[in-house]
C-alpha positions in Angstrom: 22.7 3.2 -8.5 18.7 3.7 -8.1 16.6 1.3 -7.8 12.7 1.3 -7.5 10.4 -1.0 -5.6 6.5 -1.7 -5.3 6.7 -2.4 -1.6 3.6 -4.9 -1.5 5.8 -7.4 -3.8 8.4 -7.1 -0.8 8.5 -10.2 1.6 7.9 -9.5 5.1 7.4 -6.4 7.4 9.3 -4.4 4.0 5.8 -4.9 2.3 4.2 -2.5 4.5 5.1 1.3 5.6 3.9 4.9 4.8 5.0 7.8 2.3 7.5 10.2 3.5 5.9 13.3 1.9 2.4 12.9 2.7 2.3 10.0 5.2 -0.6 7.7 3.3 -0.1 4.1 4.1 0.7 1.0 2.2 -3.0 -0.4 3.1 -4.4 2.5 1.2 -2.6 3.2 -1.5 0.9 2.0 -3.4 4.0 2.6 -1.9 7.3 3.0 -3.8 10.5 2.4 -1.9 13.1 4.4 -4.3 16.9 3.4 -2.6 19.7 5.1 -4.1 23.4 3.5 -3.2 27.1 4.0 -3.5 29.7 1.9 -4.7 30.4 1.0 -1.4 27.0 0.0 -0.3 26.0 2.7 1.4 22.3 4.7 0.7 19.4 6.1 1.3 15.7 5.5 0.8 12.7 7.2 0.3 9.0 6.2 0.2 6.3 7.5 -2.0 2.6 6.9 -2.5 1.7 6.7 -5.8 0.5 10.5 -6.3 3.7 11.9 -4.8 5.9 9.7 -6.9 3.9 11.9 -10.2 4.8 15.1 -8.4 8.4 14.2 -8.3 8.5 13.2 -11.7 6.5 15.6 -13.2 9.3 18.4 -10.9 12.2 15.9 -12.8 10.7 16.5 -16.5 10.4 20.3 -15.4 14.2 20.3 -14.3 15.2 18.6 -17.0 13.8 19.3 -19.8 12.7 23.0 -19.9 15.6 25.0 -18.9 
């Protein structure tokens, strides 16, 4: 399963943190926390600002839809 947060609606320290592709902060920009998890609970997370999160979608639609 994948799920997608906007970390400012978080509760806590989880609210604030920095992108892991270009290292802008929650304080100046959104950040997304994307987790993906197996049936057994393990995962991983990743988070992007808003401008890298368009990058990786816009690379998805381009691997997904034009080969």
């Amino acid at each position: 399963m994948i799920t997608i947060q906007n970390i400012s609606l978080l509760k806590g320290s989880e609210k604030f943190g920095s992108c892991n592709s270009c290292s802008k902060g929650s304080k100046e920009t959104k950040i997304f926390k994307i987790k993906t998890e197996t049936e057994l609970g393990q995962g991983v997370s990743m988070y992007l600002c808003e401008d890298c999160a368009n990058i990786l979608l816009q690379s998805l639609e381009v691997a997904l839809f034009n080969d």
